[in-house]
FIBALO-930569 format. One record per residue: x, y, z of N, C-alpha, C in turn. Coordinates in steps of 0.02 Angstrom, whole numbers, plus 50000, padded with zeros to 5 digits. Layout:
REM FIBALO-930569
XYZXYZXYZ/...
REM end
This chain:
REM FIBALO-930569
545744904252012546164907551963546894906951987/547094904951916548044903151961548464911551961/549054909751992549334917451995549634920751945/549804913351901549904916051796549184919651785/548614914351789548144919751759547974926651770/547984927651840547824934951881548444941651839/549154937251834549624941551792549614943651731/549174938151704548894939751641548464943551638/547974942851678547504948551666547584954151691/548094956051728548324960851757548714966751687/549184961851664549594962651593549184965051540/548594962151522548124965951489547764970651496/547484973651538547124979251571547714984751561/548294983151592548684988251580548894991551506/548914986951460549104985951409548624990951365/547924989751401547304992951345547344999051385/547345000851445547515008651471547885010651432/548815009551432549335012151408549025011851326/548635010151270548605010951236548025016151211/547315017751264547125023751268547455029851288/547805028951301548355035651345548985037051279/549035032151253549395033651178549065036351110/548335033851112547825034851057547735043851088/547435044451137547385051051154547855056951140/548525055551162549125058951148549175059451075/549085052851038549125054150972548835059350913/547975059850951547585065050929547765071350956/547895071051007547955080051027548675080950970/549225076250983549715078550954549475082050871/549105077350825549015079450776548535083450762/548025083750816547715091750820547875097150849/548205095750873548815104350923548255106550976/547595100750987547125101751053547065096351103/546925100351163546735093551212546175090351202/546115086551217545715080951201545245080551278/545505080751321545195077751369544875087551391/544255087851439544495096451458543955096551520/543955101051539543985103751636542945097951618/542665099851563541835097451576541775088351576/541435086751615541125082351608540455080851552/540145075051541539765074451477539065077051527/538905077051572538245079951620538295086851589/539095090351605539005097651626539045100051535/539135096451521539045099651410538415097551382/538335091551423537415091751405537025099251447/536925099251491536845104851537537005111851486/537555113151485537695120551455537365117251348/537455114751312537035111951259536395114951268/536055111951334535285113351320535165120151335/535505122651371535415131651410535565134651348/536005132951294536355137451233535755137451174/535645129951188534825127951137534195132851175/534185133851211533635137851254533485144151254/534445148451256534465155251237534185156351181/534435152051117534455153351049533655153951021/533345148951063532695148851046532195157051089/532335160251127532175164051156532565172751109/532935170851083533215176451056533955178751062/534135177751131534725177851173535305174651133/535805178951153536495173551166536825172551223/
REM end
């Protein structure tokens, strides 16, 4: 790989970050919410099934 190409692909990667990091900003901006937040997708599956579990038991 020559050192144009490596810059190139360097140039692009950045390019599609900086444009998730703009798409993101864009939604919170026009929802007045964050977008990103403290859970991971484990720990909302996790609390999901415990909330599905209460509900079925009676609980909240």
């Amino acid at each position: 790989m020559t050192i144009f190409q490596e810059l190139q692909d360097l140039s692009l990667k950045m390019n599609e970050e900086h444009s998730a990091r703009n798409a993101r900003m864009e939604l919170e901006a026009k929802t007045g919410k964050p977008v990103v937040s403290p859970l991971n997708a484990k720990d909302d599956l996790l609390l999901s099934n415990k909330e599905g579990r209460n509900k079925e038991k009676g609980e909240q």
